[in-house]
N, CA and C atoms of all chains as a GROMACS GRO file, in nm:
protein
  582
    1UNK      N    1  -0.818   2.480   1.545
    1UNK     CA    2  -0.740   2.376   1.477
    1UNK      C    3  -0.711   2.264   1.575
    2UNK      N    4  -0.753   2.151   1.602
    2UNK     CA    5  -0.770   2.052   1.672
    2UNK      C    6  -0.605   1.985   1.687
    3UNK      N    7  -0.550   1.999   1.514
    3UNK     CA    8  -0.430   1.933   1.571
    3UNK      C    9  -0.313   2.013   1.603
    4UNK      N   10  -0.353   2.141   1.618
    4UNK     CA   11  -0.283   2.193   1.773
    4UNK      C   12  -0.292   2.199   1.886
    5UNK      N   13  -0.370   2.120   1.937
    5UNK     CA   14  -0.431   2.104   2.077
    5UNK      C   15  -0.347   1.970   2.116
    6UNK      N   16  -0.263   1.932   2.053
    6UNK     CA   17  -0.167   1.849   2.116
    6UNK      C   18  -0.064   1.884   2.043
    7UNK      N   19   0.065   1.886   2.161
    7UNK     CA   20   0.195   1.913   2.139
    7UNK      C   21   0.316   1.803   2.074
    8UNK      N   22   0.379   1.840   1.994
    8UNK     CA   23   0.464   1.719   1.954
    8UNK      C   24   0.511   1.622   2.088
    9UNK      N   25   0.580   1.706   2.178
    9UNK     CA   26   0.621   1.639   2.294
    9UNK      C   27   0.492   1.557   2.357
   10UNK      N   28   0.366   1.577   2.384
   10UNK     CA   29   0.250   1.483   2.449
   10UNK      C   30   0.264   1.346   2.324
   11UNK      N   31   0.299   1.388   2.178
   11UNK     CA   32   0.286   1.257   2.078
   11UNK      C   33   0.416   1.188   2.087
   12UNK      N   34   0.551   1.258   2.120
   12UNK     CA   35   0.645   1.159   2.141
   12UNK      C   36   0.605   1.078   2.263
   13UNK      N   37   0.541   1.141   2.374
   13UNK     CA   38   0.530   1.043   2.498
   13UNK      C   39   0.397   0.969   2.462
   14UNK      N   40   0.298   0.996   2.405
   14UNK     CA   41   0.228   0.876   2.382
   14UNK      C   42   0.298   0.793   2.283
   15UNK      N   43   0.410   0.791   2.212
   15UNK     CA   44   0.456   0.665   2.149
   15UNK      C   45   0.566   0.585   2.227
   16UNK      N   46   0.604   0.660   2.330
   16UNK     CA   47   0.696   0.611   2.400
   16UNK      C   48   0.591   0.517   2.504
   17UNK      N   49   0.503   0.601   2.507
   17UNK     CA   50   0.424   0.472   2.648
   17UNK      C   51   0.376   0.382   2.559
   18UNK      N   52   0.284   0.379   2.450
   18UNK     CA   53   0.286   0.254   2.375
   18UNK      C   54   0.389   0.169   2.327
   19UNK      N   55   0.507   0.214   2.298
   19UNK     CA   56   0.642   0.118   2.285
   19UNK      C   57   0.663   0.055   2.435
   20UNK      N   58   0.642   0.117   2.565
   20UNK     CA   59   0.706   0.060   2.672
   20UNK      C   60   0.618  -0.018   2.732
   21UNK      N   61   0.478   0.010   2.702
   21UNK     CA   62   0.362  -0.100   2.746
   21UNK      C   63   0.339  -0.170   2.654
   22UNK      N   64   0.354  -0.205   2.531
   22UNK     CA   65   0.339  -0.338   2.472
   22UNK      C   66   0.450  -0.417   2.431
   23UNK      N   67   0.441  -0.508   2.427
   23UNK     CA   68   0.587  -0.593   2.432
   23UNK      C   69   0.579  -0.581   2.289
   24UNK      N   70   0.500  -0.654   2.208
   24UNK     CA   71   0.459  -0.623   2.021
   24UNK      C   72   0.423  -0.500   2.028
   25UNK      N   73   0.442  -0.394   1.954
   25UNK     CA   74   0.401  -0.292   1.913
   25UNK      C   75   0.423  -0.235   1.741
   26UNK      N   76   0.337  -0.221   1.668
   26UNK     CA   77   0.310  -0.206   1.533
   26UNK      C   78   0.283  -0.056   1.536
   27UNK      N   79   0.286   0.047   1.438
   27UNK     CA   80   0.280   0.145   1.414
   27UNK      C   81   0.231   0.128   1.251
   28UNK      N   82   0.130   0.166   1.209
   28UNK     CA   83   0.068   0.122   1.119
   28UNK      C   84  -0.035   0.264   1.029
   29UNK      N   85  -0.056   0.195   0.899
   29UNK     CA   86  -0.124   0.293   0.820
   29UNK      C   87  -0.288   0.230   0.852
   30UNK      N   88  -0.378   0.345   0.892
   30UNK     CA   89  -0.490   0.251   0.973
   30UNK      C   90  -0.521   0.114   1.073
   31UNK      N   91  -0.597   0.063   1.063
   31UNK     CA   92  -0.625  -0.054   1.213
   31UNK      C   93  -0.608  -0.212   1.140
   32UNK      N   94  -0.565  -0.256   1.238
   32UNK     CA   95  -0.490  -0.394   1.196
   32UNK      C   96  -0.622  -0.464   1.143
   33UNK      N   97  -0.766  -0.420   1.165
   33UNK     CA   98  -0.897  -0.451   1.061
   33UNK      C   99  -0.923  -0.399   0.967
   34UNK      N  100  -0.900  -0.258   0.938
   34UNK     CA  101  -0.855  -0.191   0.822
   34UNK      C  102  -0.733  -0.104   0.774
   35UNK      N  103  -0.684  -0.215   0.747
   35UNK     CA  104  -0.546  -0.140   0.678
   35UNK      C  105  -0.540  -0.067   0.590
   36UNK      N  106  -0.474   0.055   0.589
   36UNK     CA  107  -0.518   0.153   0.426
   36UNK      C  108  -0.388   0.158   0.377
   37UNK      N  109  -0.320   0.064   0.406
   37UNK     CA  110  -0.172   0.026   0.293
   37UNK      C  111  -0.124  -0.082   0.273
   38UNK      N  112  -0.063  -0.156   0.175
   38UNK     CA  113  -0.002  -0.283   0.144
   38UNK      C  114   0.042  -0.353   0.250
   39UNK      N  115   0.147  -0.251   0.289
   39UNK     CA  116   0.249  -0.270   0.339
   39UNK      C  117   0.219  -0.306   0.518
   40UNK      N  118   0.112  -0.240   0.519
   40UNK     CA  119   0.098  -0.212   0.677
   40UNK      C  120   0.037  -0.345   0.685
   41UNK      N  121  -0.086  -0.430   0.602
   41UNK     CA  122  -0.172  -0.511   0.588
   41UNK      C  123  -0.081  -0.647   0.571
   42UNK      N  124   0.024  -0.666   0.513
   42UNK     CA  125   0.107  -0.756   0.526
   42UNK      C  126   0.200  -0.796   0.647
   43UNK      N  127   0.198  -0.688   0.682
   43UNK     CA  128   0.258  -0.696   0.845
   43UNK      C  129   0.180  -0.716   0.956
   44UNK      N  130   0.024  -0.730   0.909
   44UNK     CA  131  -0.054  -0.779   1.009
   44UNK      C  132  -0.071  -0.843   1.005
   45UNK      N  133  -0.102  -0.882   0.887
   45UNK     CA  134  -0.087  -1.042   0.809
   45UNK      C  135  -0.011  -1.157   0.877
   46UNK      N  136   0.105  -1.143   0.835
   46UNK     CA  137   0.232  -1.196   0.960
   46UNK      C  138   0.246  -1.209   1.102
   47UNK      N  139   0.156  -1.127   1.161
   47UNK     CA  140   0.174  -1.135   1.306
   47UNK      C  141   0.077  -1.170   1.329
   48UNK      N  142  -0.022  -1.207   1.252
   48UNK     CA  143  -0.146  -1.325   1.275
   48UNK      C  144  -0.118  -1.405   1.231
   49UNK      N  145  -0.034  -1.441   1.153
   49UNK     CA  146   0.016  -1.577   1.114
   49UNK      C  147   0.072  -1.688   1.258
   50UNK      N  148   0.161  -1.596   1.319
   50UNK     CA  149   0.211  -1.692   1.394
   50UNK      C  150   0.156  -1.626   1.541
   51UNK      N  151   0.038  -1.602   1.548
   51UNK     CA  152  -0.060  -1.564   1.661
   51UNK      C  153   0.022  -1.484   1.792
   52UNK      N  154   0.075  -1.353   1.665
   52UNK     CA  155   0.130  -1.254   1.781
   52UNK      C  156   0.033  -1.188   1.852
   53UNK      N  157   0.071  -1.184   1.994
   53UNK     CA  158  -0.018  -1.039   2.116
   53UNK      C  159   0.023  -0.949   2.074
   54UNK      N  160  -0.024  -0.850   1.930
   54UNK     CA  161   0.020  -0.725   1.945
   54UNK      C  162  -0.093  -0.579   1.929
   55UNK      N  163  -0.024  -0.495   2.007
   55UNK     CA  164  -0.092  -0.320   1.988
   55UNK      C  165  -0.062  -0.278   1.849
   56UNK      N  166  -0.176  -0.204   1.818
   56UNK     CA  167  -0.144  -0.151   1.686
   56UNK      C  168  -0.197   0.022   1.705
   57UNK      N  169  -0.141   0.124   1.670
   57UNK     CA  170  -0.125   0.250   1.668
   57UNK      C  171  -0.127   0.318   1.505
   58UNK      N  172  -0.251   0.341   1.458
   58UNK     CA  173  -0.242   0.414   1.316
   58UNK      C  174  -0.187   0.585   1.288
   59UNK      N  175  -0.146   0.543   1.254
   59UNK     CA  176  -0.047   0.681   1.212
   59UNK      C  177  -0.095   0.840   1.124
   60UNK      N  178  -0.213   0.803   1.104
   60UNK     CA  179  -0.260   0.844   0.954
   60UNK      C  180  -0.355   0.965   1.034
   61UNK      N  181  -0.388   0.971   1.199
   61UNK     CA  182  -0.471   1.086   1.181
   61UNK      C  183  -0.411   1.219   1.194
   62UNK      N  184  -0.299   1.223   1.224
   62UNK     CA  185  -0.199   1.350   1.236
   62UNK      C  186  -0.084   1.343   1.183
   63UNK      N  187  -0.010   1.406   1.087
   63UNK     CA  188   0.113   1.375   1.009
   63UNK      C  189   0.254   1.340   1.115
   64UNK      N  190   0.199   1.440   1.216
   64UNK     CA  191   0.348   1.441   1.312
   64UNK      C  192   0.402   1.301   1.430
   65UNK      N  193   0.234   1.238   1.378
   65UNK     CA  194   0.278   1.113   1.445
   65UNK      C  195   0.418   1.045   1.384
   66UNK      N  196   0.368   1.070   1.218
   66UNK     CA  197   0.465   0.975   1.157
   66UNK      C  198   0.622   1.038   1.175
   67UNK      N  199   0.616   1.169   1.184
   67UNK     CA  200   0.736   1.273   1.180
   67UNK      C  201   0.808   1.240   1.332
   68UNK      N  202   0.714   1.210   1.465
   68UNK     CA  203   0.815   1.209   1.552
   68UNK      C  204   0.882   1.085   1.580
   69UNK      N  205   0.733   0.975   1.534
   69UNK     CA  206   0.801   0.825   1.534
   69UNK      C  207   0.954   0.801   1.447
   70UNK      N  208   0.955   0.891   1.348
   70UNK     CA  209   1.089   0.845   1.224
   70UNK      C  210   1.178   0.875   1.320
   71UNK      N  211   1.165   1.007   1.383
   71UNK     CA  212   1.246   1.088   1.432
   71UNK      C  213   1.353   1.016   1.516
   72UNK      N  214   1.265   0.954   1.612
   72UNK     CA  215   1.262   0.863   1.771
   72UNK      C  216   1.366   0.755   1.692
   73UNK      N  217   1.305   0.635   1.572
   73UNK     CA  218   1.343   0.527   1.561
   73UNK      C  219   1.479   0.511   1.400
   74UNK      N  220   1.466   0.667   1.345
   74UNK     CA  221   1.552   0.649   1.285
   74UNK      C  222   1.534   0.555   1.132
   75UNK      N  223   1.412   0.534   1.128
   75UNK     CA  224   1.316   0.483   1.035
   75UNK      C  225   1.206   0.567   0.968
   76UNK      N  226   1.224   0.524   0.802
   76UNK     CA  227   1.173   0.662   0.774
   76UNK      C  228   1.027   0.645   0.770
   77UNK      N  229   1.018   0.524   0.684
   77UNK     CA  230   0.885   0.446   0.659
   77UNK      C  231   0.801   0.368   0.761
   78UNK      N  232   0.676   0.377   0.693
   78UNK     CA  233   0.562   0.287   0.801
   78UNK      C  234   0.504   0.146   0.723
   79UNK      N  235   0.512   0.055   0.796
   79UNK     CA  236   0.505   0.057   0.932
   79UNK      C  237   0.601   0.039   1.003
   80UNK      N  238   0.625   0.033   1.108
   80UNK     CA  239   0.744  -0.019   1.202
   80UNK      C  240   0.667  -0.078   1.325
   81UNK      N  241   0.788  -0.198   1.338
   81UNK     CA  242   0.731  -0.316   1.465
   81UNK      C  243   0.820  -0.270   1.529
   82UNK      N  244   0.798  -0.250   1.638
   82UNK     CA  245   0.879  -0.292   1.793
   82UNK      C  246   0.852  -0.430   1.873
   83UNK      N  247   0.976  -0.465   1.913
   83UNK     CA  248   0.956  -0.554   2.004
   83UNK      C  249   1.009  -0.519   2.134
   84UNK      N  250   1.003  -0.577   2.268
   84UNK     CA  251   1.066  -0.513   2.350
   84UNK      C  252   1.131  -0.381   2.346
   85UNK      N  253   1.067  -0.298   2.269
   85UNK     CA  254   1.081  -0.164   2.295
   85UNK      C  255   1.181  -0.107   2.173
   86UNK      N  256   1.270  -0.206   2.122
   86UNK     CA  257   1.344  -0.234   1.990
   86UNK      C  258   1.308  -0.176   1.897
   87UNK      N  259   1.294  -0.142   1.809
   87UNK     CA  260   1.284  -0.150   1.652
   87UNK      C  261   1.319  -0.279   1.584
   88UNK      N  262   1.202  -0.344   1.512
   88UNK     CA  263   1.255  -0.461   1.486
   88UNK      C  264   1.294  -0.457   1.280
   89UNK      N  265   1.219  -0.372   1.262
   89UNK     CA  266   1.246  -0.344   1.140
   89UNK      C  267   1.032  -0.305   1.066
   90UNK      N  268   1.087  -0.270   0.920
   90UNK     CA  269   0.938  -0.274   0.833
   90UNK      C  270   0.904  -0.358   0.769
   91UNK      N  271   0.820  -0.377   0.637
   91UNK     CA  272   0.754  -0.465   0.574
   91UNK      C  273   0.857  -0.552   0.525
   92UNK      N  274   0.895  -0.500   0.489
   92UNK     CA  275   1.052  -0.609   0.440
   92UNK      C  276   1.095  -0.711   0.529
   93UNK      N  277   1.154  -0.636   0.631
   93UNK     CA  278   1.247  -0.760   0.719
   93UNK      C  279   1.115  -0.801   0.804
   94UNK      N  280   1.018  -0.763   0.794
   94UNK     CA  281   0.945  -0.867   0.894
   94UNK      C  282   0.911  -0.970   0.770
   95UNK      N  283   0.864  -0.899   0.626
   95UNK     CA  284   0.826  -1.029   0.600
   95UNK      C  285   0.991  -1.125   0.578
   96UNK      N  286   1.083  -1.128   0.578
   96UNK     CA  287   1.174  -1.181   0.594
   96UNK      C  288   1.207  -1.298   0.736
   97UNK      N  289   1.162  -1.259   0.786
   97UNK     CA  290   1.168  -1.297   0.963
   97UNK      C  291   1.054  -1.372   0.938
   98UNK      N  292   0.974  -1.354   0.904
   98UNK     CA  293   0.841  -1.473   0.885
   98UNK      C  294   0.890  -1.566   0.818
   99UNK      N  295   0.927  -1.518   0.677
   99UNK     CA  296   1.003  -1.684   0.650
   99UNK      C  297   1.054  -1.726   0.670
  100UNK      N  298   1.195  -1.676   0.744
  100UNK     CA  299   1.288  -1.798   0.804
  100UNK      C  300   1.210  -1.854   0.971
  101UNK      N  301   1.129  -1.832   0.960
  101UNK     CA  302   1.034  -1.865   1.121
  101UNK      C  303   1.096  -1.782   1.226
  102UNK      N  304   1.198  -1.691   1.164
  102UNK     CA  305   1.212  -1.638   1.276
  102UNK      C  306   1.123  -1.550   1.418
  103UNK      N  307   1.045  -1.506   1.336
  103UNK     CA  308   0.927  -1.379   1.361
  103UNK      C  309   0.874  -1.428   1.477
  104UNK      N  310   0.840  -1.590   1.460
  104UNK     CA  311   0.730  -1.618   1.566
  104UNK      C  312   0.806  -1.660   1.678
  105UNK      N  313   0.939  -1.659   1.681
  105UNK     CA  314   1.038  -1.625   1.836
  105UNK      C  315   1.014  -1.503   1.866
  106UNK      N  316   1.061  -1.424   1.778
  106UNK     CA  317   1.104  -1.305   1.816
  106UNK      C  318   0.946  -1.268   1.924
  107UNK      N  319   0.831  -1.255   1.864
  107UNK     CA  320   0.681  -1.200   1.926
  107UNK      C  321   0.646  -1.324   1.995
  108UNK      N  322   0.737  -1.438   2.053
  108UNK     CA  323   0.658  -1.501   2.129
  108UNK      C  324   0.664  -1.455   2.274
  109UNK      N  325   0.560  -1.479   2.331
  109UNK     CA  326   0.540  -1.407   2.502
  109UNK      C  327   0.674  -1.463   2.589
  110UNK      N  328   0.741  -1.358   2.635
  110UNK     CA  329   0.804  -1.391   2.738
  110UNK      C  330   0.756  -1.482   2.848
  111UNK      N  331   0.851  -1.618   2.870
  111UNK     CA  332   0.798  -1.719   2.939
  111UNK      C  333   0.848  -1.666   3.117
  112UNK      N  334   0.721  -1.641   3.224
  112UNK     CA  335   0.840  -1.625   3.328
  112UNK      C  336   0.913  -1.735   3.393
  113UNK      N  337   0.930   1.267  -1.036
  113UNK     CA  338   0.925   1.159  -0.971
  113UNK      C  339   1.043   1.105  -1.012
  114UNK      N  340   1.172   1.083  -0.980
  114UNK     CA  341   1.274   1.005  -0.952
  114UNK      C  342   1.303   0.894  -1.055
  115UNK      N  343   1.360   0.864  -1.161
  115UNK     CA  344   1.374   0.752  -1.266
  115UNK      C  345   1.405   0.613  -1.138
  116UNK      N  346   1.420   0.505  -1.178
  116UNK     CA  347   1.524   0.383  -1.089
  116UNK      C  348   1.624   0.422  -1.115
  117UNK      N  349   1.671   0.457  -1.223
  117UNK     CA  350   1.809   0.481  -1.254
  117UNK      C  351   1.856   0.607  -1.138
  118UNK      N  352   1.758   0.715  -1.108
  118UNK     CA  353   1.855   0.763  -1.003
  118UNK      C  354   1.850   0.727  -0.845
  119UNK      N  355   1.757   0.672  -0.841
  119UNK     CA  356   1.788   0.606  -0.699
  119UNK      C  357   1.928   0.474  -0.707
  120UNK      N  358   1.950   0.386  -0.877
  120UNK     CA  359   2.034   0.288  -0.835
  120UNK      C  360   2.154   0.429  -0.800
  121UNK      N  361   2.210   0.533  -0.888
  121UNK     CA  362   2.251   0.633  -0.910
  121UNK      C  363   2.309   0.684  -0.738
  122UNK      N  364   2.230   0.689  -0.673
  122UNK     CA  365   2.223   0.764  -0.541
  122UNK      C  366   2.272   0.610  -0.452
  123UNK      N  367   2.228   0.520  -0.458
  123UNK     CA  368   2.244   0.390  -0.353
  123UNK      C  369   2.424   0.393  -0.398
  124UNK      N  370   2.448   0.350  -0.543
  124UNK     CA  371   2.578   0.336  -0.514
  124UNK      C  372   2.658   0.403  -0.517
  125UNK      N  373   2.659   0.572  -0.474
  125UNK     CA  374   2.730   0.626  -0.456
  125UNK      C  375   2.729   0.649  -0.316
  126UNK      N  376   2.647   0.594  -0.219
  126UNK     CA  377   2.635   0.654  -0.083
  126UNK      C  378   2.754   0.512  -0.052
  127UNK      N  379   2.698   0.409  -0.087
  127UNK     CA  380   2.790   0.240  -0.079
  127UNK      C  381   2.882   0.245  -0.214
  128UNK      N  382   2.971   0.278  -0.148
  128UNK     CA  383   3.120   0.244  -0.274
  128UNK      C  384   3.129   0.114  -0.277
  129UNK      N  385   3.110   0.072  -0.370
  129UNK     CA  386   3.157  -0.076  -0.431
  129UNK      C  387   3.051  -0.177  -0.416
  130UNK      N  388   2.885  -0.106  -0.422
  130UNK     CA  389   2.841  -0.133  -0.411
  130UNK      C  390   2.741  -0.193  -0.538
  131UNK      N  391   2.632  -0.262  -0.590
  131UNK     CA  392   2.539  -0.295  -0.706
  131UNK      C  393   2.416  -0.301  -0.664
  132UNK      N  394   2.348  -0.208  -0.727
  132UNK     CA  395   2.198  -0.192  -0.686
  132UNK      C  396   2.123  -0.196  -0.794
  133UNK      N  397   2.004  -0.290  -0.801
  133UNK     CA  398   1.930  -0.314  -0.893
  133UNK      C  399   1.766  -0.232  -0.833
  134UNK      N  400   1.724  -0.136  -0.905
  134UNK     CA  401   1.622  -0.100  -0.879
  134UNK      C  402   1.514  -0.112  -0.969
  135UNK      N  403   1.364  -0.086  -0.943
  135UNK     CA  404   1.285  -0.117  -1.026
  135UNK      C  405   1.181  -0.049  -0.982
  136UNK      N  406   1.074   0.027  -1.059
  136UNK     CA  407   0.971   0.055  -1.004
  136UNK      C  408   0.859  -0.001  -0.998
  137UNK      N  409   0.801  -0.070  -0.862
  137UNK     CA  410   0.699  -0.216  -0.912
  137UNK      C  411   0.543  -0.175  -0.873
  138UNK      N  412   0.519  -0.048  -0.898
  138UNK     CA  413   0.370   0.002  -0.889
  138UNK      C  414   0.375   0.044  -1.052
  139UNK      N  415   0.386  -0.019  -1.122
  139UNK     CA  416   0.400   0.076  -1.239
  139UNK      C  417   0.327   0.176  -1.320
  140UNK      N  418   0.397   0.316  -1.351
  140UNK     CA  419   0.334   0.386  -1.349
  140UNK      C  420   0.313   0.530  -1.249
  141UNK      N  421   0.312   0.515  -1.094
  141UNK     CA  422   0.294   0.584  -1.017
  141UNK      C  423   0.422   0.645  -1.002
  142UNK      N  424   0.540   0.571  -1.005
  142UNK     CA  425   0.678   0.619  -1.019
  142UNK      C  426   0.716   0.695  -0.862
  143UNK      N  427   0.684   0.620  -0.752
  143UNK     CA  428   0.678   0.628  -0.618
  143UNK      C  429   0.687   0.530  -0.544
  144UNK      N  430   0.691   0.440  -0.573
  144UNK     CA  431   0.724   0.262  -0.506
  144UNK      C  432   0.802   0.212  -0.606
  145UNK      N  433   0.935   0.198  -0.512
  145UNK     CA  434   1.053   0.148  -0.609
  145UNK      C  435   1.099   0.008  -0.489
  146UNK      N  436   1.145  -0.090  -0.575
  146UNK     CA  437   1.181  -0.213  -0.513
  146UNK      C  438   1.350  -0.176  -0.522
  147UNK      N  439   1.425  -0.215  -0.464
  147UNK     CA  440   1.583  -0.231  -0.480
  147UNK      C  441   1.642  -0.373  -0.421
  148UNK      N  442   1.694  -0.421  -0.465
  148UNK     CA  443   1.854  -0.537  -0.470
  148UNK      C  444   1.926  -0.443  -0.465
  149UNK      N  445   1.995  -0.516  -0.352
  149UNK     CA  446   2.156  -0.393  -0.325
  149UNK      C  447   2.230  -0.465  -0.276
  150UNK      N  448   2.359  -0.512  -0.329
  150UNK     CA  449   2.463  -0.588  -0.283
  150UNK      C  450   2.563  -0.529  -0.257
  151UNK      N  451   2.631  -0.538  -0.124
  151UNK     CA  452   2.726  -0.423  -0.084
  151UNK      C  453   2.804  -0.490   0.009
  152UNK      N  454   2.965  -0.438  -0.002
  152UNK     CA  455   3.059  -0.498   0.062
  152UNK      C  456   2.957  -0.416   0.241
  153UNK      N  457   2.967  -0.293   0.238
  153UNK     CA  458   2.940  -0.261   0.370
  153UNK      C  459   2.803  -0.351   0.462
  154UNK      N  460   2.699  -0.411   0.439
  154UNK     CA  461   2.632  -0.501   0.488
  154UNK      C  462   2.682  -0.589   0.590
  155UNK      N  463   2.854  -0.631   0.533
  155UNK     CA  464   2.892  -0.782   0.614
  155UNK      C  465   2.848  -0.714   0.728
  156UNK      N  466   2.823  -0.823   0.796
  156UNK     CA  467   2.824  -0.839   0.940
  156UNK      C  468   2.733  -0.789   1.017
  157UNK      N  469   2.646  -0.674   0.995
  157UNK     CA  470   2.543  -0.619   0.997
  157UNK      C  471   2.419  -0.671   1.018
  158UNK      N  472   2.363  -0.610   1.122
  158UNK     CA  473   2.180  -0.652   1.131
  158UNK      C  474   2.122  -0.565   1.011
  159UNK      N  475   2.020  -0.707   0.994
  159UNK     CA  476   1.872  -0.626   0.856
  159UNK      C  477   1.886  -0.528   0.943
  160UNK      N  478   1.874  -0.456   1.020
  160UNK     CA  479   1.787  -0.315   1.024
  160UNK      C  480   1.886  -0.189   0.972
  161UNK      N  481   2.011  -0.223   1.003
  161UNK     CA  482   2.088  -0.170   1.009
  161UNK      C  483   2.140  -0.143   0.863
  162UNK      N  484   2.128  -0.260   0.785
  162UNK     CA  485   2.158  -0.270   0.604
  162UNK      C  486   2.062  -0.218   0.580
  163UNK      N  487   1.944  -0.232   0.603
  163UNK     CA  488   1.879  -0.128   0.550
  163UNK      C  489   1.845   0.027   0.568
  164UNK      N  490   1.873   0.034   0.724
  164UNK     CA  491   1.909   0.179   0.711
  164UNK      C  492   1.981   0.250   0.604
  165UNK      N  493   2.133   0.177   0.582
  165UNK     CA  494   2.228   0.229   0.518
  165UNK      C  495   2.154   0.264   0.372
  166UNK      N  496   2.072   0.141   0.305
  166UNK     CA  497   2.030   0.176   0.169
  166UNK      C  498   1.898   0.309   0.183
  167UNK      N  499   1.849   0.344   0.297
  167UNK     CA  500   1.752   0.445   0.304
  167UNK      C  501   1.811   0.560   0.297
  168UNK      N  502   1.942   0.597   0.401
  168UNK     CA  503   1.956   0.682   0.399
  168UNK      C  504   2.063   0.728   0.287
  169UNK      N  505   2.073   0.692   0.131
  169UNK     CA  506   2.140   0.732   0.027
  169UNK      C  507   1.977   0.801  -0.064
  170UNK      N  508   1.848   0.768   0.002
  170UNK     CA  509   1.765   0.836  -0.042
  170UNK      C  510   1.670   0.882   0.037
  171UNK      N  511   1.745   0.993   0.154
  171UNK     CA  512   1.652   0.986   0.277
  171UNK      C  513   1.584   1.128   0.241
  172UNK      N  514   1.607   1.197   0.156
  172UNK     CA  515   1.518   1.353   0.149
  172UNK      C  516   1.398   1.314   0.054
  173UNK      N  517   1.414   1.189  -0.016
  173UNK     CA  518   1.286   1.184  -0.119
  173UNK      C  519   1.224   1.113  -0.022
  174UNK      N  520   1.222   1.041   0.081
  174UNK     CA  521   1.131   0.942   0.168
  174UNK      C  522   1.082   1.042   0.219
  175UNK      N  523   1.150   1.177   0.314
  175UNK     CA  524   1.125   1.255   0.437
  175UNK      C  525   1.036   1.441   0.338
  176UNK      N  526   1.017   1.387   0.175
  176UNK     CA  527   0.993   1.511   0.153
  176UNK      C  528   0.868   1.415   0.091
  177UNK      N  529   0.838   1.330   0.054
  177UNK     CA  530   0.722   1.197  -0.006
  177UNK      C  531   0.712   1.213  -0.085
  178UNK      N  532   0.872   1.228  -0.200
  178UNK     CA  533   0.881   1.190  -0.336
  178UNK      C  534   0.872   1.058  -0.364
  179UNK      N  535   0.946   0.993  -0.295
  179UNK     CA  536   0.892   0.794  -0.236
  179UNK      C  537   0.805   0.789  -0.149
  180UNK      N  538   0.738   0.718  -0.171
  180UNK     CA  539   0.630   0.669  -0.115
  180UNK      C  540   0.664   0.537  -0.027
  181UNK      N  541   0.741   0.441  -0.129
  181UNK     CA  542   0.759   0.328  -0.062
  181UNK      C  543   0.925   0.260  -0.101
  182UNK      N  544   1.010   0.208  -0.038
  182UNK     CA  545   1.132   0.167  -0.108
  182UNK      C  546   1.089   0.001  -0.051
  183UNK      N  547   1.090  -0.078  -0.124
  183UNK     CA  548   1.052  -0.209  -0.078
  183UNK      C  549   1.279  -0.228  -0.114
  184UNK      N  550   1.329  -0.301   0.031
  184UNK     CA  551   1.475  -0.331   0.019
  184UNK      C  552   1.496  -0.464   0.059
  185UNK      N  553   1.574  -0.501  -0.050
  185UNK     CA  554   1.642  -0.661  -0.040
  185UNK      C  555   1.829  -0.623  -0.004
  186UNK      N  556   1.876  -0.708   0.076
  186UNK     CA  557   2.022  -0.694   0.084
  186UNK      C  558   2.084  -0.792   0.070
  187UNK      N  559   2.195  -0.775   0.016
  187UNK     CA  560   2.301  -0.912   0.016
  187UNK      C  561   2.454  -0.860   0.038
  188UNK      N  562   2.524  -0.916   0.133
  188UNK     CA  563   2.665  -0.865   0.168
  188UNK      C  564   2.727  -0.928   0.083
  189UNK      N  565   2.842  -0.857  -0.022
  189UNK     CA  566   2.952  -0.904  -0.043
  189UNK      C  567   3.091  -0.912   0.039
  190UNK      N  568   3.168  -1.011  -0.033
  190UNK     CA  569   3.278  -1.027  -0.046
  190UNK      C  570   3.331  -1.082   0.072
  191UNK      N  571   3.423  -1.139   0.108
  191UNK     CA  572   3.481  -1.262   0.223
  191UNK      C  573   3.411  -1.340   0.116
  192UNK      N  574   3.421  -1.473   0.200
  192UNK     CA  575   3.354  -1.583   0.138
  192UNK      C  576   3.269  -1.642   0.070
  193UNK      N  577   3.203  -1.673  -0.019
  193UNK     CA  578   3.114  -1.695  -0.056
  193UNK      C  579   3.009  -1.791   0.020
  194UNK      N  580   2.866  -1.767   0.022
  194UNK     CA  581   2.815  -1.933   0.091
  194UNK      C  582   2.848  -2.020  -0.023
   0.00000   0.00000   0.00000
């Protein structure tokens, strides 16, 4: 059985190193080229809108991805954006944050 | 699969004094429900945070995938009006 050959704890720390190495980070239903949900596809949508740098992480090949990510962020649903390591919210408030222009502050590159 | 009526049912009893308009907008599948929820508890509050509050009055049907999807709108009552 393959997806016991990784431990919940190795999938919380690979979401923790992808939250702490990408400044954008998306958690998503398939790849920000093929999206296999509305919801996830609108949120990529958006962060190509206002030409975000972001990682994207599909959720869909092991259930417990989605189970430890909720766990971690306290969010039940996918997708979820991080920003700086944050939770920035799902399909909703990002598309919300896109319209008030907020969005494209929030994912713009830290200036040094 | 869950009527709207019991998710509005469940939202405003978790938010006292609260009005929730729900709807199911996949129609048919009866698993993607939209909600309006206007609630004194929101003031002051970050989106993430208002919407937590409206998830978790239906957090065993999200975490067991009787919902599929809750698409959430919020609006704080009461103080002032804009």
């Amino acid at each position: 059985m393959e997806a016991s050959i990784i431990s919940e704890q190795e999938i919380a720390g690979a979401l923790d190193k992808a939250i702490a190495e990408n400044r954008v980070m998306l958690f998503m239903k398939g790849t920000p080229e093929r999206p296999m949900c509305g919801f996830s596809m609108r949120v990529t949508q958006a962060l190509r809108d206002v030409d975000a740098d972001f990682a994207a992480m599909d959720i869909l090949p092991d259930p417990r991805i989605r189970q430890v990510l909720s766990a971690r962020s306290g969010w039940p649903t996918i997708p979820q954006l991080f920003v700086d390591g944050e939770l920035v919210g799902g399909c909703d408030i990002v598309m919300e944050l896109h319209e008030s222009g907020e969005l494209a502050q929030i994912v713009k590159p830290a200036t040094a | 699969m869950p009527h709207p009526d019991e998710l509005k049912t469940r939202i405003e009893a978790h938010l006292p004094g609260s009005e929730a308009t729900v709807r199911d907008f996949n129609a048919g599948t009866g698993d993607h429900f939209e909600a309006q929820v206007k609630a004194p508890q929101f003031r002051g509050l970050p989106l993430l945070q208002q919407h937590k509050l409206v998830y978790a009055a239906v957090q065993n049907w999200l975490d067991d995938g009787t919902i599929h999807a809750l698409s959430i709108k919020t609006v704080a009552t009461g103080g002032e009006e804009q």
